[in-house]
C-alpha positions, -999 to 999 in steps of 0.1 A, spaced: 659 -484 -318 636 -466 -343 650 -491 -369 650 -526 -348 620 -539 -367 635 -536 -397 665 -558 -384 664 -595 -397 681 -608 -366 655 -593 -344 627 -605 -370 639 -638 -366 633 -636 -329 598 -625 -332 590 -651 -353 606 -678 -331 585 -671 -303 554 -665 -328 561 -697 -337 562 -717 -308 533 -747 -305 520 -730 -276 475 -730 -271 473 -694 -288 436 -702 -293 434 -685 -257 442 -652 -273 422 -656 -305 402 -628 -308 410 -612 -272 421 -581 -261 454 -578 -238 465 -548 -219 502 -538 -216 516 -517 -192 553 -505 -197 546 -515 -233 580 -497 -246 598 -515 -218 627 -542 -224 599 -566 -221 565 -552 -226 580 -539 -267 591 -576 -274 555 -591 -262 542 -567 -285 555 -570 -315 552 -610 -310 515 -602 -303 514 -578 -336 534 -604 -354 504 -633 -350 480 -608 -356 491 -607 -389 485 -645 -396 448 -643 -380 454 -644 -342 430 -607 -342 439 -596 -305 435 -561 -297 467 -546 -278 461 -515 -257 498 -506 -249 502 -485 -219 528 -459 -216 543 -424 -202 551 -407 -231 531 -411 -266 563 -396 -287 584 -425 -276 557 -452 -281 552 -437 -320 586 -438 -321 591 -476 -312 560 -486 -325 551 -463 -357 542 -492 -378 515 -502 -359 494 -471 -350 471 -468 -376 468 -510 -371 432 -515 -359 442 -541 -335 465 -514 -319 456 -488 -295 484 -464 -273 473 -452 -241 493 -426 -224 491 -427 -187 510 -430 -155 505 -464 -135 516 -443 -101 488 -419 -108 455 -440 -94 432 -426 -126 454 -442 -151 424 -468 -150 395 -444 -159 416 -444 -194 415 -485 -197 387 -499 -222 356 -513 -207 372 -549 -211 401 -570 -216 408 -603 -211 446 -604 -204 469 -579 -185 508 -581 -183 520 -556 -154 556 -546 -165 555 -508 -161 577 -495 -130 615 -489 -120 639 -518 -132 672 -506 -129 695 -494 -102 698 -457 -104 660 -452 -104 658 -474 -75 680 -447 -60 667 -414 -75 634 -422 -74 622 -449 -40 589 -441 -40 579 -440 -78 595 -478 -75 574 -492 -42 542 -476 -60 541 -484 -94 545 -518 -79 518 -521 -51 494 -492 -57 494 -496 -98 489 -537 -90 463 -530 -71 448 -510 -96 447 -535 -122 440 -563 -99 409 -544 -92 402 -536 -127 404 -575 -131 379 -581 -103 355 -560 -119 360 -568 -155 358 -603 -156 398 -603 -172 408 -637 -174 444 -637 -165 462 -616 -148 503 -616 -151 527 -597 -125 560 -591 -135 577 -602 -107 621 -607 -99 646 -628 -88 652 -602 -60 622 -614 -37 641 -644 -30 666 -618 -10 703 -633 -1 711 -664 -6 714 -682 31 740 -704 19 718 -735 19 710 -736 -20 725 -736 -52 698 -726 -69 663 -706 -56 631 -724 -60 598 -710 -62 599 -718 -25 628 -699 -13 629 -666 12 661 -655 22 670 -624 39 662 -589 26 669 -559 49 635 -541 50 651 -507 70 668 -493 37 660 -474 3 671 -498 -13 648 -528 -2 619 -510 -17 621 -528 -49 622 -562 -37 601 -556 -4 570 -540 -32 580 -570 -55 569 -595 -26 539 -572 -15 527 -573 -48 528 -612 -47 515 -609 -17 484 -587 -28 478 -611 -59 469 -639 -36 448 -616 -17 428 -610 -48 430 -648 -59 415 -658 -23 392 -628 -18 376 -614 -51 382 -647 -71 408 -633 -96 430 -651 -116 466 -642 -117 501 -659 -120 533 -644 -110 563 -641 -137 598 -639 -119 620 -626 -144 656 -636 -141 681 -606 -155 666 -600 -188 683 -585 -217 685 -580 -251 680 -557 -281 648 -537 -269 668 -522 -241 666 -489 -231 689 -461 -235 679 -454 -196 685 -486 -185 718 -486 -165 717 -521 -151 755 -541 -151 747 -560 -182 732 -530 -201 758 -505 -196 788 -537 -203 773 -541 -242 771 -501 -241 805 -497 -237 812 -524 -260 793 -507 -288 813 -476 -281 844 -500 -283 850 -481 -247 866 -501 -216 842 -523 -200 839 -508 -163 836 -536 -135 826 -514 -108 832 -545 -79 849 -575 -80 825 -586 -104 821 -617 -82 781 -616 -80 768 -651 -97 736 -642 -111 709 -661 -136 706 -642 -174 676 -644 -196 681 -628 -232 648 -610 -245 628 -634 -264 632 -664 -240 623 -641 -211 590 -635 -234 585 -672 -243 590 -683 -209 557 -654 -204 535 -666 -230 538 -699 -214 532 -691 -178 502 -667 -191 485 -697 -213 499 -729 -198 504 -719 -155 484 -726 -130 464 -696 -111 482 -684 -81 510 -702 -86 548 -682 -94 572 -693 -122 609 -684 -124 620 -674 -162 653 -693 -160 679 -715 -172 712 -729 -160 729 -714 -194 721 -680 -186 741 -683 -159 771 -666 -151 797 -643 -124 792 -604 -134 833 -607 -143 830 -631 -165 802 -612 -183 822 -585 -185 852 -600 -197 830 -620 -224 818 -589 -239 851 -573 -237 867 -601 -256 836 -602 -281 839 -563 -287 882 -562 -291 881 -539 -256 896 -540 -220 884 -550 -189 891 -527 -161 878 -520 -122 864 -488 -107 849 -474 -78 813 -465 -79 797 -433 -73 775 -434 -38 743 -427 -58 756 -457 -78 761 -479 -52 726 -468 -33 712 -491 -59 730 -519 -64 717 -551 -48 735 -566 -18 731 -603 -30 758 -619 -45 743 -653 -54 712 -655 -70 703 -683 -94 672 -694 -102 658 -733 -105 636 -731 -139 624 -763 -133 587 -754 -127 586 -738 -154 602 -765 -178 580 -784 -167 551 -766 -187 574 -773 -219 596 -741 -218 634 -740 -224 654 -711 -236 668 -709 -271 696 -689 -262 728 -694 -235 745 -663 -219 771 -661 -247 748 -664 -282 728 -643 -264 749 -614 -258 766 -618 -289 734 -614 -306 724 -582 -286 754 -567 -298 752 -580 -334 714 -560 -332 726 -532 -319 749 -525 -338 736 -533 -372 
């Protein structure tokens, strides 16, 4: 990771989404807060951001994050950067906002639990770093005059799929099983939602809410142990890839810098209130047939094992959940990258 800036493949994405004709007036000269800034997502945004600052676009990133070793480490090239700032904090500890500066005019809300064994280990570091910490900043905005506010939302708060849909809508609400651990991620997910209207309605802020599809790509973390993540892992290792089910679950993929291009547009094209899913009918594709993919790609095996109960504590209990990206399209979006290049180029990344 310490060297994926210096990686041509990866620079070529950066500048792809730098490049896009979206109205990056709205960020000329701003200032645009970042929490879970050395996330999958939160690192990519940034160094897109960093990227147009270097060709004039002068907006100040304050990138928030547990653990200032790990930020320099990711981000090195940048701290000394006046349009740079790190701020180490906690979202789940309520006085992480004393540490915010006295204004910014964009927030992206990415920090939290987003991966299965956390969801597991850790239920109640995932339910507040949802709802407590986007209440925080949603109050922050309120009183700071921020101009747009962007929740990281996911495909899980559409629930299971009911049977009557092919693909979920920004409309849809199937059933999610509130009595369990493992419904606090999608059940804080929706409250979150739920809260950002509150704020839209009551306190006049503006927000829009960004459901991610299953993101991926090079800025993964080493932590992450998500189906996808730990599949290219194994690859890399030229290990078996381990199917831990019958690998039947029919999901919707988003590789890294579309998830971030589909973001940039909801945050300077969307409409207030309103939710966009980050997705594509080319990302998607049955958890077997990813495996096998990246077995093929990586000259490994595919085989099938039981998982651990901690394991399986966090897995989700939908098997079918594809998302409609048509609302989103609609602003001008489309991915550059289907399931396959996209994986493939992961794994050409990592492994450079």
């Amino acid at each position: 990771m310490a060297g994926l800036l210096d990686n041509k493949l990866y620079q070529d994405d950066i500048a792809y989404v730098a490049g896009l004709g979206l109205p990056w007036e709205k960020l000329q000269d701003s200032s645009f807060i970042i929490s879970g800034a050395t996330g999958l997502l939160g690192s990519f945004l940034t160094d897109v951001l960093m990227h147009k600052n270097a060709d004039g676009l002068n907006c100040h990133i304050y990138a928030l994050g547990r653990n200032q070793g790990k930020a320099r480490k990711r981000f090195d090239s940048y701290f000394e950067n006046p349009n740079f700032s790190f701020i180490e904090c906690d979202v789940n500890d309520a006085s992480f906002v004393k540490k915010l500066p006295d204004h910014a005019d964009y927030i992206f809300h990415a920090a939290g639990n987003v991966h299965p064994l956390a969801y597991a280990t850790d239920p109640i570091g995932t339910i507040t770093a949802n709802i407590f910490a986007a209440n925080s900043f949603l109050e922050y905005c309120a009183t700071h005059n921020v101009k747009r506010f962007a929740f990281s939302s996911s495909s899980e708060v559409y629930g299971k799929n009911r049977g009557d849909v092919e693909l979920f809508d920004e409309s849809y609400c199937g059933y999610i099983d509130c009595n369990t651990v493992r419904a606090g991620y999608p059940e804080s997910k929706r409250c979150s939602e739920a809260l950002c209207q509150s704020y839209i309605a009551q306190k006049g802020v503006d927000a829009v809410l960004v459901r991610f599809s299953h993101s991926y790509g090079p800025t993964v973390l080493a932590t992450d142990t998500k189906a996808m993540t730990q599949f290219i892992n194994n690859g890399l290792n030229k290990e078996d890839i381990v199917l831990k089910s019958d690998g039947s679950q029919y999901f919707s993929y988003t590789y890294t810098a579309d998830a971030i291009s589909g973001l940039l547009t909801i945050i300077l094209k969307g409409e207030n209130g309103q939710a966009y899913n980050i997705a594509d009918e080319t990302g998607d594709t049955t958890l077997k047939n990813l495996a096998q993919s990246i077995a093929d790609y990586c000259g490994t095996k595919l085989k099938f094992d039981i998982p651990s109960d901690t394991e399986k504590a966090g897995y989700t209990t939908a098997t079918k959940a594809r998302l409609d990206g048509t609302k989103l399209r609609s602003l001008g979006w489309k991915p550059r990258f289907d399931i396959k290049e996209g994986v493939q180029r992961t794994i050409k990344i990592l492994s450079a």
